[in-house]
DSSP file (Angstrom, degrees, kcal/mol; ACC not computed):
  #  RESIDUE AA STRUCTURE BP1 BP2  ACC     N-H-->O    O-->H-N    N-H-->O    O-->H-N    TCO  KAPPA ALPHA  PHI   PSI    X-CA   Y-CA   Z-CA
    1    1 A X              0   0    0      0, 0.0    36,-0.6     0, 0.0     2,-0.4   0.000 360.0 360.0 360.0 144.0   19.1   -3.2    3.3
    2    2 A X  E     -A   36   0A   0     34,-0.2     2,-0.4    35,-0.1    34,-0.2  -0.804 360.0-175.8 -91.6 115.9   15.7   -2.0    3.1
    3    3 A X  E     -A   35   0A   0     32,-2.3    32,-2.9    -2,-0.4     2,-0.4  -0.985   7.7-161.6-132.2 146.2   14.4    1.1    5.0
    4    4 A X  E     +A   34   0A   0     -2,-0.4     2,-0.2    30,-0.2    30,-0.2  -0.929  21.8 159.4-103.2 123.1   10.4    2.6    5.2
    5    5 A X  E     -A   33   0A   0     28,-1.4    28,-2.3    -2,-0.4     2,-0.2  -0.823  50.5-100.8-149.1 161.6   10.1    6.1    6.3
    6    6 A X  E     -A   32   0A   0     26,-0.2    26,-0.3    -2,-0.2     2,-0.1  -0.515  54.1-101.4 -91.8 149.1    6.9    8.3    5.5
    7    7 A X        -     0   0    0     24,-2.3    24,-0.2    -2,-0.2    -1,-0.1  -0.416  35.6-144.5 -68.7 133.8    7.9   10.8    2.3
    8    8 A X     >  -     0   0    0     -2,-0.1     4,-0.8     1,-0.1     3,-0.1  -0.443  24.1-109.8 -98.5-166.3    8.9   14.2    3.0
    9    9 A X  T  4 S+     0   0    0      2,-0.2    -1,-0.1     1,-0.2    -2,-0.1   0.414 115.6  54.3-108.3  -7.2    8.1   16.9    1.1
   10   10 A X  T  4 S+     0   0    0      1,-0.1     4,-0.3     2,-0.1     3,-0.2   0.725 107.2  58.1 -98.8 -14.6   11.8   17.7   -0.2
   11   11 A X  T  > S+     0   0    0      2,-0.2     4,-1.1     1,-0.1    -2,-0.2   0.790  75.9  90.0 -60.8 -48.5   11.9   13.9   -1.3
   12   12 A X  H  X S+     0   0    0     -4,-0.8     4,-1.6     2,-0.2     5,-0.2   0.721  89.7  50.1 -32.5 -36.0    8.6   14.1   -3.8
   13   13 A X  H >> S+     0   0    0     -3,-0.2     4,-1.0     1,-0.2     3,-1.0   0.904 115.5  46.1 -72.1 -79.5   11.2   15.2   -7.2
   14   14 A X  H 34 S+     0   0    0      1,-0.4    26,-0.3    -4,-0.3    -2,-0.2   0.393 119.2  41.2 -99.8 -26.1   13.6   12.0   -6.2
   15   15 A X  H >X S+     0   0    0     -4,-1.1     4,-1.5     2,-0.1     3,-1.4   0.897 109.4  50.7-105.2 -34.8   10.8    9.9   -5.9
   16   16 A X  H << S+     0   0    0     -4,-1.6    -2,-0.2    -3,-1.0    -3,-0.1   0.525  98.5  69.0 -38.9 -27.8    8.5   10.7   -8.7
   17   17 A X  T 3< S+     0   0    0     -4,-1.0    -1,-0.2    -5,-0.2    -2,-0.1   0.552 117.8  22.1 -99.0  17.1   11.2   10.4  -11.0
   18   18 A X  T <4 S+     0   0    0     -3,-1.4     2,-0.4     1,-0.3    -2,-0.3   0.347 121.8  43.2-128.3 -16.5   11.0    6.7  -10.1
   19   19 A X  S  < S-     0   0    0     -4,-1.5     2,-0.8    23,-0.1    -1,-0.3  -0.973  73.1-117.1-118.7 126.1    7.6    5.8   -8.7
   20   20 A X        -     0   0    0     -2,-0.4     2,-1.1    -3,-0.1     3,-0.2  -0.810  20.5-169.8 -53.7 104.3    4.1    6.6   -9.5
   21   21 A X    >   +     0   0    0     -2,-0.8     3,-1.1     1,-0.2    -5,-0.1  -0.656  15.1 168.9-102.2  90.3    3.0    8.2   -6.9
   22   22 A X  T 3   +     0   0    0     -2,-1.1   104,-1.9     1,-0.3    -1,-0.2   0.850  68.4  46.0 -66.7 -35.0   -0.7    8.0   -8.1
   23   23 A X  T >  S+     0   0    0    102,-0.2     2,-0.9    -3,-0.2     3,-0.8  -0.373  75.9 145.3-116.1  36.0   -2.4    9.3   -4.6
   24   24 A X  T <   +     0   0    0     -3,-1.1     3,-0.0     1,-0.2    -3,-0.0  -0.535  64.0  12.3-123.5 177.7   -0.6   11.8   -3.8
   25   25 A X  T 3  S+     0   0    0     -2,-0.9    -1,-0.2     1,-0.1     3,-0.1   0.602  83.8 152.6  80.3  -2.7   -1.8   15.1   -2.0
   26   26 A X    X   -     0   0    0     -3,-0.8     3,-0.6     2,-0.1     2,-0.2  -0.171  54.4-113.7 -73.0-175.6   -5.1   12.7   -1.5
   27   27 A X  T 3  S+     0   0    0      1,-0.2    22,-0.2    -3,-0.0     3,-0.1  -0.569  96.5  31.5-103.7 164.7   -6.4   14.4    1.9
   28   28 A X  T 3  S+     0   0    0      1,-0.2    21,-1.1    -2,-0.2    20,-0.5   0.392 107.4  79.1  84.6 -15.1   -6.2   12.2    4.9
   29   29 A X  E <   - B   0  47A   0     -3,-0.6    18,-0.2    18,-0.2     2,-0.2  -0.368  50.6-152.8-122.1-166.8   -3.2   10.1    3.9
   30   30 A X  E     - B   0  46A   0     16,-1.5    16,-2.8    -2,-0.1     2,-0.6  -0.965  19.0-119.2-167.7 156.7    0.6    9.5    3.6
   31   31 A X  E     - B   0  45A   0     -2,-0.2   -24,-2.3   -24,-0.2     2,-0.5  -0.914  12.2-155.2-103.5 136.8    3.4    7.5    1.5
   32   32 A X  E     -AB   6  44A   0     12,-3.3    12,-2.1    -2,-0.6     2,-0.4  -0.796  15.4-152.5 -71.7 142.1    5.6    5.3    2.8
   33   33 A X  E     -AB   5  43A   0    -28,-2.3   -28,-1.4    -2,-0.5    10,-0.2  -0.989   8.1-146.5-126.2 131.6    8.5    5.1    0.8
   34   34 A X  E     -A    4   0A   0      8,-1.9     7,-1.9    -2,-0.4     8,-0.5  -0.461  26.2-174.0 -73.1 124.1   11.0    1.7    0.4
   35   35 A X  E     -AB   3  40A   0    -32,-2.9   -32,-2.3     5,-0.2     2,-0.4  -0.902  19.0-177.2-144.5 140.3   14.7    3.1   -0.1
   36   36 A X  E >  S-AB   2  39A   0      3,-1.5     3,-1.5    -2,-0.5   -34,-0.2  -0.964  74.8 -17.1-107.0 106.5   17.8    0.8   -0.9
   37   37 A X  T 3  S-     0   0    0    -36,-0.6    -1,-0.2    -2,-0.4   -35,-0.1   0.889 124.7 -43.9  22.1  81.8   20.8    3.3   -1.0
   38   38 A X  T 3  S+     0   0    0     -3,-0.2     2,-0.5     1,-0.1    -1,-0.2   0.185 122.1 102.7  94.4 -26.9   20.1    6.4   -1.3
   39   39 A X  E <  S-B   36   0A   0     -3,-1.5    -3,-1.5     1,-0.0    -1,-0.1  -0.829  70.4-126.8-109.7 123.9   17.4    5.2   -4.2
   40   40 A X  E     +B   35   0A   0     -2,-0.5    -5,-0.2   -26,-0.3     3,-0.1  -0.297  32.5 174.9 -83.1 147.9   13.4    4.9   -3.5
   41   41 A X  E     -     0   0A   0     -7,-1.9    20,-0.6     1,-0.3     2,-0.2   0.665  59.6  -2.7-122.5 -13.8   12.1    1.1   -4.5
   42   42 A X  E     - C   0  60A   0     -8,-0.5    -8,-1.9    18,-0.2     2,-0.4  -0.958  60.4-167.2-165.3 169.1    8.7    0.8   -3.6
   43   43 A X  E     -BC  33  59A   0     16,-2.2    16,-0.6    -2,-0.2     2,-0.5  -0.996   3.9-159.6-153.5 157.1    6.2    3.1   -1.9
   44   44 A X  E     -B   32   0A   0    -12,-2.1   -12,-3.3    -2,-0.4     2,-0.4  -0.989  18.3-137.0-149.3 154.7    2.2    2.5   -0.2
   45   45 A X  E     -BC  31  56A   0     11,-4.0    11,-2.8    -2,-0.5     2,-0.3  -0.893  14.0-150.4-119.2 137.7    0.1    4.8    0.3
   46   46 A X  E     -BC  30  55A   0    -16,-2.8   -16,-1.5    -2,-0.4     2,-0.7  -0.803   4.6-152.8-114.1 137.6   -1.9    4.6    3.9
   47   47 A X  E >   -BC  29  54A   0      7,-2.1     3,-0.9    -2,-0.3     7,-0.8  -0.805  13.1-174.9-134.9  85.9   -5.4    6.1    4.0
   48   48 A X  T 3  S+     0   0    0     -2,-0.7   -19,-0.2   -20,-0.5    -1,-0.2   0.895  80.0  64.2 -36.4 -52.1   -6.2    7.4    7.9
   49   49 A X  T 3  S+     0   0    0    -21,-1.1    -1,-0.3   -22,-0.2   -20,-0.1   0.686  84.3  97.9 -83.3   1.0   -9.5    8.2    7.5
   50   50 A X  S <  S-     0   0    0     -3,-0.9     2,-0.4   -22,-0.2     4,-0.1  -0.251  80.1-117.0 -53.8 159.3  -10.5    4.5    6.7
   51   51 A X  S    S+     0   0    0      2,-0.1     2,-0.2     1,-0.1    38,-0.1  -0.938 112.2  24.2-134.5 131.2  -11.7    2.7    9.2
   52   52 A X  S    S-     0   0    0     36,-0.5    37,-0.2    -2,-0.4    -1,-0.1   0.737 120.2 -97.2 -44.0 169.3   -9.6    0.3    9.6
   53   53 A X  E     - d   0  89A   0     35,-0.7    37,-2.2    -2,-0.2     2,-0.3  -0.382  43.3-130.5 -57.7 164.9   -6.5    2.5    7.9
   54   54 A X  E     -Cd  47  90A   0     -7,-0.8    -7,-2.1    35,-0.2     2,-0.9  -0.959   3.8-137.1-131.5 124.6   -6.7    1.0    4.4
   55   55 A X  E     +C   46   0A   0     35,-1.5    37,-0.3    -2,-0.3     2,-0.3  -0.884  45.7 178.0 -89.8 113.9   -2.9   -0.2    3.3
   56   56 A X  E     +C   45   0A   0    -11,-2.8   -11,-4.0    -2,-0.9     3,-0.1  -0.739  45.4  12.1-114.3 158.9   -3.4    1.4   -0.8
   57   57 A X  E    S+     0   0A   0     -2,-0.3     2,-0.4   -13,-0.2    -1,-0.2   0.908  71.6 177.6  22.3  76.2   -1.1    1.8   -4.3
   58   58 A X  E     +     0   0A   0    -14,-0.2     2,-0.2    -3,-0.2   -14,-0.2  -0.943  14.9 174.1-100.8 136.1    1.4   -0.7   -2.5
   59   59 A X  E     -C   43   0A   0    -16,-0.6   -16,-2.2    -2,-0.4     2,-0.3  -0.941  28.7-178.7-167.1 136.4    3.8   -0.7   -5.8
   60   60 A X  E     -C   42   0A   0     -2,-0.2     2,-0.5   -18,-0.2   -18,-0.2  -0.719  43.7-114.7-106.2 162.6    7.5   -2.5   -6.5
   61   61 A X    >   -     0   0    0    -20,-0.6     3,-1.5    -2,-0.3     4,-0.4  -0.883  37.5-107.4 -89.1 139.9    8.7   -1.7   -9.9
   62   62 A X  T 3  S+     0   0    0     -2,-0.5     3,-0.3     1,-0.3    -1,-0.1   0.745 118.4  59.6 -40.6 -43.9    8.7   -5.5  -11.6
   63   63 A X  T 3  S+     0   0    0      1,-0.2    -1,-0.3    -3,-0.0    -3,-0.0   0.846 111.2  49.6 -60.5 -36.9   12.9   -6.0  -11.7
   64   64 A X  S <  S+     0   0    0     -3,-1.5     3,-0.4   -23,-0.1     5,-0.3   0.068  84.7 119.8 -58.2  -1.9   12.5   -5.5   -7.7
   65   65 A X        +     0   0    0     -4,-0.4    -3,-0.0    -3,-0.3     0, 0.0  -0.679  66.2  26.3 -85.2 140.1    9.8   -7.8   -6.9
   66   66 A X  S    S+     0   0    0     -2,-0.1    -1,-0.2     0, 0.0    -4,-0.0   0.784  88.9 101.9  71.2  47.0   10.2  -10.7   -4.6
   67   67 A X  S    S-     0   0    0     -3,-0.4    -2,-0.1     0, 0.0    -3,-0.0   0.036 100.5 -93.7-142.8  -1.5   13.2   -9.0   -2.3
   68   68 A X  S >> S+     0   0    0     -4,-0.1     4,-1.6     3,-0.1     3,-1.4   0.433  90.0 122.8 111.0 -25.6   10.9   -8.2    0.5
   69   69 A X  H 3> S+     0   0    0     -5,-0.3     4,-2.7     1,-0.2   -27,-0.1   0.861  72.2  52.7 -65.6 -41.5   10.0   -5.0   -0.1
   70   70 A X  H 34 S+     0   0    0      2,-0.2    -1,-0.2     1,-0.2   -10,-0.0   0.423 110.1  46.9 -53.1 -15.8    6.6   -5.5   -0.3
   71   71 A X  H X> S+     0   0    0     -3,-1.4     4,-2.1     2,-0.1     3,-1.2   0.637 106.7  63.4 -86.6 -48.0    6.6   -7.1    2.8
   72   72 A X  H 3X S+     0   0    0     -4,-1.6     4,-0.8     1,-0.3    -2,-0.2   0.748 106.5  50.0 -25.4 -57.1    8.9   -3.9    4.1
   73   73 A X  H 3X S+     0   0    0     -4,-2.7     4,-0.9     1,-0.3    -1,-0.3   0.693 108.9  43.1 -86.6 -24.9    6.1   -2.0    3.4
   74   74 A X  H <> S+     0   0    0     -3,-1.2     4,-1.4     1,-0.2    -2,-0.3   0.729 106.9  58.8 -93.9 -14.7    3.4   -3.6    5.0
   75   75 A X  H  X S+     0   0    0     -4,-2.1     4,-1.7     1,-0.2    -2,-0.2   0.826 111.6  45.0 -72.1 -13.4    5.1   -4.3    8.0
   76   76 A X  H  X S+     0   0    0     -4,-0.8     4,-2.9     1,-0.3    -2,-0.2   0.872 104.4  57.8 -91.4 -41.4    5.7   -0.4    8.4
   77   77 A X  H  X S+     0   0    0     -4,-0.9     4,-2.6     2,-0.3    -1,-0.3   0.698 112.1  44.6 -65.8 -45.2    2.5    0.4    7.6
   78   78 A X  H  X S+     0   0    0     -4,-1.4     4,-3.0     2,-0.2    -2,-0.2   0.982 109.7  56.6 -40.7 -65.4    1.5   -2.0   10.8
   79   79 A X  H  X S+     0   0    0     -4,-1.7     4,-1.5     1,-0.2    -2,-0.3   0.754 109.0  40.8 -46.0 -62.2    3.9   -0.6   12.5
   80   80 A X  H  X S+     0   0    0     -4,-2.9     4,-2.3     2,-0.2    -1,-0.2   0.950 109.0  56.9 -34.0 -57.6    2.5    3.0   12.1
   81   81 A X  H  <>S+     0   0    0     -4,-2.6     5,-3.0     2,-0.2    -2,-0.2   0.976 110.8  52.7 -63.0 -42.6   -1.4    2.0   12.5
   82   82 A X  H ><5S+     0   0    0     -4,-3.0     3,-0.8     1,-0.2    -1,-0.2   0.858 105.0  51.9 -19.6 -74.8    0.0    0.5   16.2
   83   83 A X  H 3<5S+     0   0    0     -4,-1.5    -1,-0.2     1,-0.3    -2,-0.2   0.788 111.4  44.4 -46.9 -45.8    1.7    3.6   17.2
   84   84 A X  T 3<5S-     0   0    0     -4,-2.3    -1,-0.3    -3,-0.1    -2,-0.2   0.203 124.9-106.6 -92.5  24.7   -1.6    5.8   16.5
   85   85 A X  T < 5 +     0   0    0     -3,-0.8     2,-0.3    -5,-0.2    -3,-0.2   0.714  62.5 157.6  70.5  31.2   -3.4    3.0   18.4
   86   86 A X      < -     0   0    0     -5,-3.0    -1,-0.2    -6,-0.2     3,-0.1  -0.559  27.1-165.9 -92.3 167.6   -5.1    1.3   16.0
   87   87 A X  S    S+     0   0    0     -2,-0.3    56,-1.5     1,-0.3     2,-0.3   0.513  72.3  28.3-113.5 -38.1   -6.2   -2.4   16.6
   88   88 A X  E     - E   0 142A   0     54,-0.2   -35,-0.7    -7,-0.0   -36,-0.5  -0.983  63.5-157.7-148.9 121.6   -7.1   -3.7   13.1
   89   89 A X  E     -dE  53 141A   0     52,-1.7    52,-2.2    -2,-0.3     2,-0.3  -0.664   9.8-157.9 -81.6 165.3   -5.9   -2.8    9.0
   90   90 A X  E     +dE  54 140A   0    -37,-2.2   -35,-1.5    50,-0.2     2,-0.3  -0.979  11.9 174.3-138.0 158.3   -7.6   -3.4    5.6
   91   91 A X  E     - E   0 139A   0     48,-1.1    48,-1.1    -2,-0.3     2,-0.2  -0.902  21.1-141.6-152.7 148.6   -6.7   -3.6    2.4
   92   92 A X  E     - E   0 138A   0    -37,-0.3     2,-0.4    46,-0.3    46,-0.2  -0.586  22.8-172.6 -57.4 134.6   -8.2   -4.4   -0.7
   93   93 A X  E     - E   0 137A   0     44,-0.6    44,-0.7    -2,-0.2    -2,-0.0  -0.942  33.7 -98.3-160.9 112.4   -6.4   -6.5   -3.5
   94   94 A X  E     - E   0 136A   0     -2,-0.4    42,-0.2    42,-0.2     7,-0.2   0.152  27.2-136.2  10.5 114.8   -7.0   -7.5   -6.9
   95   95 A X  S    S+     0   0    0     40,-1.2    -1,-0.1     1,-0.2    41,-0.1   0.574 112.7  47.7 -94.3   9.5   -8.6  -11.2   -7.1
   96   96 A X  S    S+     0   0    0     39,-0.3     2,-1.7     1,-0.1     3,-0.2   0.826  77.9  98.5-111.3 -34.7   -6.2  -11.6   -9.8
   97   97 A X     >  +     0   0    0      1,-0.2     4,-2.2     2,-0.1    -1,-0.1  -0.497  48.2 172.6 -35.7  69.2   -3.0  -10.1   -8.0
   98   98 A X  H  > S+     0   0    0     -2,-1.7     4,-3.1     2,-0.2     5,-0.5   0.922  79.0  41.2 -51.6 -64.6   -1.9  -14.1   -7.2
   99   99 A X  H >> S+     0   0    0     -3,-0.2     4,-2.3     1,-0.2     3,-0.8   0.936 115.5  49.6 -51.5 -73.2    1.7  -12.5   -5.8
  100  100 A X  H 3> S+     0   0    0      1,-0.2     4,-3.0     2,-0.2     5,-0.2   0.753 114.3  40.4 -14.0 -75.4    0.1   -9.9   -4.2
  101  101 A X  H 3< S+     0   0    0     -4,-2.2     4,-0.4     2,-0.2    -1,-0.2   0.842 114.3  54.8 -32.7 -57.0   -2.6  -12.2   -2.4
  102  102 A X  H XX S+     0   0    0     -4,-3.1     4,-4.5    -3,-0.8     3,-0.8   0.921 108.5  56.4 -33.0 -53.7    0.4  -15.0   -1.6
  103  103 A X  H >X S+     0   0    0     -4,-2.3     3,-1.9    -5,-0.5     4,-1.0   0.954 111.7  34.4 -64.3 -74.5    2.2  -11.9    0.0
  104  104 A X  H 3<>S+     0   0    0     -4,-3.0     5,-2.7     1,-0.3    -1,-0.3   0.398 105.4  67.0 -88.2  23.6   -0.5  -10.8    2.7
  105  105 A X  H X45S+     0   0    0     -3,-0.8     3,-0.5    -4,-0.4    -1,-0.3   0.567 107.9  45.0 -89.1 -37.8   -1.8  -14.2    3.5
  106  106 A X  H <<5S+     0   0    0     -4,-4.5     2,-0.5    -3,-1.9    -2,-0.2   0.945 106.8  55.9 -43.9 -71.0    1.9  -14.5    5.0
  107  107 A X  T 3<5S-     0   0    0     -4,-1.0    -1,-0.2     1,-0.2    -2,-0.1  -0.096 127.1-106.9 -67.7   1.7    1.6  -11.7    6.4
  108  108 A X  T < 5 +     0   0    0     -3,-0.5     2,-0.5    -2,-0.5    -1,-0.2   0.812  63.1 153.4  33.4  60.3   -1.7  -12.8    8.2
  109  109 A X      < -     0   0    0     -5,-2.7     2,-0.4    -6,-0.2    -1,-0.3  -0.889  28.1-157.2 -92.4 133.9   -3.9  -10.9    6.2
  110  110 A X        -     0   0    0     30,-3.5     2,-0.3    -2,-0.5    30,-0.3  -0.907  23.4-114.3-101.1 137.8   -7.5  -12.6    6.1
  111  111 A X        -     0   0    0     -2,-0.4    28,-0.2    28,-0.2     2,-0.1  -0.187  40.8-148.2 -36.5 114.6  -10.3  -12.3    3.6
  112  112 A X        -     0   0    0     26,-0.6    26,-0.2    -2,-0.3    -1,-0.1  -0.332  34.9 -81.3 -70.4 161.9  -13.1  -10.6    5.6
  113  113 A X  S    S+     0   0    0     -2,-0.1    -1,-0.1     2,-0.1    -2,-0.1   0.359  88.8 124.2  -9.7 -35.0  -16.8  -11.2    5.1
  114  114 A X        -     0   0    0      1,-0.1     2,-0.4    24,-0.0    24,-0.2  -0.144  59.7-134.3 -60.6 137.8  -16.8   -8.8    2.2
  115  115 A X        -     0   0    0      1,-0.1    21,-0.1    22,-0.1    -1,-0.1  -0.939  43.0 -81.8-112.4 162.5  -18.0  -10.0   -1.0
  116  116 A X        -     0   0    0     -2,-0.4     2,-0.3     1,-0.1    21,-0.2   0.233  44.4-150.7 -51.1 164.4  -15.8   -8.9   -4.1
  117  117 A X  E     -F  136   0A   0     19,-1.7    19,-1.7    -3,-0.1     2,-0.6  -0.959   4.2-141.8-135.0 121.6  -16.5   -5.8   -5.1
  118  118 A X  E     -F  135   0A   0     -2,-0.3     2,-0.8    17,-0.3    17,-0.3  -0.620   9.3-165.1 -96.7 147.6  -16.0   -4.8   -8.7
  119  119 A X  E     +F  134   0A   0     15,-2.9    15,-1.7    -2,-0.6     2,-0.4  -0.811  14.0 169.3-117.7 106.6  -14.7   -1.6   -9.8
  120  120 A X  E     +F  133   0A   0     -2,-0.8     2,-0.2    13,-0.2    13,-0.2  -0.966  38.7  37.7-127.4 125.6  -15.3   -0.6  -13.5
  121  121 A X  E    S-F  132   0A   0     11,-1.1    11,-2.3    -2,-0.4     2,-0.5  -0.990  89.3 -27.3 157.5-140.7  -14.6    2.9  -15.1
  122  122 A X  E     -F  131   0A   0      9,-0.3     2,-0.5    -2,-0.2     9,-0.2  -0.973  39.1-165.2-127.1 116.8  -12.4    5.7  -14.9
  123  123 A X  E     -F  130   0A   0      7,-3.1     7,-2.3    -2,-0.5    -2,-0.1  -0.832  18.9-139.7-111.1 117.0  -10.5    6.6  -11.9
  124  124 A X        +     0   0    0     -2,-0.5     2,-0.4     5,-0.2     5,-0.2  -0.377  33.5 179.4 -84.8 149.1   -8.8   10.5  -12.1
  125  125 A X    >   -     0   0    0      1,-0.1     3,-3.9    -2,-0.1  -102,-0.2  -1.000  38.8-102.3-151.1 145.5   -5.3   10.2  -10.6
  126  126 A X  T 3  S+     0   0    0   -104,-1.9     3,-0.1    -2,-0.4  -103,-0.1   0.837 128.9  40.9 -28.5 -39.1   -2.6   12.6  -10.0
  127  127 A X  T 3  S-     0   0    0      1,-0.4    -1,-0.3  -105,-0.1     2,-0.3   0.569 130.9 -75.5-103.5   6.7   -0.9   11.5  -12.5
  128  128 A X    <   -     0   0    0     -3,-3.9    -1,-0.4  -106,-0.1     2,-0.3  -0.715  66.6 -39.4 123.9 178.4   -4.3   11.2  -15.1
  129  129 A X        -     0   0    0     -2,-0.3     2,-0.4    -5,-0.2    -5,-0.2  -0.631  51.9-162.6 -86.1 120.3   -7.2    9.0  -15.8
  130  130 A X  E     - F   0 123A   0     -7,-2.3    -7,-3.1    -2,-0.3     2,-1.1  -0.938  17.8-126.2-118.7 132.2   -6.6    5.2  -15.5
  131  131 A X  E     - F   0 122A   0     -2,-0.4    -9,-0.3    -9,-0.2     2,-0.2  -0.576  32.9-164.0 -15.3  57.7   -9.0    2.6  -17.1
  132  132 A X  E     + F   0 121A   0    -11,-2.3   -11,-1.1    -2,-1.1     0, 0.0  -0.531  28.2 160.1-106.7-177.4  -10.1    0.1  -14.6
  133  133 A X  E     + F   0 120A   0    -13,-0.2     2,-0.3    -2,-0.2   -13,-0.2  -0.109  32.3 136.3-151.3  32.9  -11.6   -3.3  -14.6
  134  134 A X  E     - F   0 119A   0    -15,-1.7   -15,-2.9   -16,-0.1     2,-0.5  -0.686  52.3-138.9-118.5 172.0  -11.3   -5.2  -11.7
  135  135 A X  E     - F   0 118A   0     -2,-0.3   -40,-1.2   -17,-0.3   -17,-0.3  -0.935  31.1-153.4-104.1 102.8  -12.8   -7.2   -9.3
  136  136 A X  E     -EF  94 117A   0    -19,-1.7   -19,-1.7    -2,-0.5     2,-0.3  -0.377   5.6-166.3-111.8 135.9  -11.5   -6.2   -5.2
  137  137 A X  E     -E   93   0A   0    -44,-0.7   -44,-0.6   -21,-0.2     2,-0.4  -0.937  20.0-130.5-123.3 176.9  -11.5   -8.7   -2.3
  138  138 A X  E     +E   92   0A   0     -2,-0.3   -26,-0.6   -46,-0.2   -46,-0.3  -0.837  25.9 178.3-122.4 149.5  -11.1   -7.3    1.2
  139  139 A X  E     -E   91   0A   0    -48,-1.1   -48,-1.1    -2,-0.4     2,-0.4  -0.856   1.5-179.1-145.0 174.3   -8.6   -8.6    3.7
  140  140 A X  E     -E   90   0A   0    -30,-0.3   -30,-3.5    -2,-0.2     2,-0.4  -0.937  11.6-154.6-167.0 146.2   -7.8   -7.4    7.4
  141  141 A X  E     -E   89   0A   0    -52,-2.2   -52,-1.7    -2,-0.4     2,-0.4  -0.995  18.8-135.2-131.4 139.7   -5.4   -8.4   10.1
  142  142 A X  E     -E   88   0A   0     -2,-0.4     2,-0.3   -54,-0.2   -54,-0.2  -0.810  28.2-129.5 -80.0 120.5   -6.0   -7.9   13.3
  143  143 A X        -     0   0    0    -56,-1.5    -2,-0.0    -2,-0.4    -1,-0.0  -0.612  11.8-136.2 -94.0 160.2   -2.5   -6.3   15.2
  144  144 A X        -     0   0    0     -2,-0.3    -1,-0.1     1,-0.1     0, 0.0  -0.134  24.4-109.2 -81.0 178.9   -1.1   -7.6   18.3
  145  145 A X              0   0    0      1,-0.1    -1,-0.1   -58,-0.0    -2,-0.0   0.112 360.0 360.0-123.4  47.7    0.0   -5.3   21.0
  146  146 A X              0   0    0      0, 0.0    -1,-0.1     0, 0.0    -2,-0.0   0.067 360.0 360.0-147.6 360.0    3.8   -5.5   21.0
């Protein structure tokens, strides 16, 4: 069974030595982290100060993929913006991230308005400077209130 709880701070060695946790310390935010006995399996990173909160660095390791976790995580991530009274998420997604896309289109994420936005350069990260090259689409779900 799959459980989401926000990472504490005595957790960060146990989970780092399995996860990239690329965004972490960023100001303003938090991880969820996925754990299947005892062992973390996936993690997203939530960015408060967005407006809407912005679901970010949602990441399964590849042998784990398609079990739900990824779903796991965004429903908790709902489930949080509720509780602090929020109305509406966003997220941002690869236009090449097919699974990804599949995945919040269940979930009744929609494409907004937006038009893509590409993102080309070098983006400093906890863990170093990553490459990118991609091309973004914007999505939002509006949440109910129960």
């Amino acid at each position: 069974m799959i459980e989401v709880r926000p990472l504490e701070e005595a957790e960060v060695e146990a989970v780092t030595a399995q996860l990239p946790l690329h965004r972490l310390g960023a100001p303003g935010g938090e991880y969820l982290v996925a754990w299947e006995d005892d062992l973390p399996v996936g993690h997203a990173h939530v960015a408060w100060e967005h407006a809407p909160p912005e679901l970010q660095d949602v990441f399964v390791p590849e042998p784990l993929r398609r079990r739900g976790i990824g779903a796991a995580l965004s429903c908790a991530f709902e489930a949080r913006a509720r509780e602090r009274g929020h109305r509406l998420v966003g997220l941002e997604v690869a236009e090449d991230n097919t699974g990804a896309i599949a995945l919040y289109e269940r979930l009744g994420y929609v494409r907004t308005g937006d038009p893509p936005r590409r993102v080309v350069g070098t983006v400093q990260l906890r863990t170093g400077p990553l490459e990118v090259d991609d091309t973004l689409l914007r999505y939002e779900k509006a949440l109910s209130t129960h």
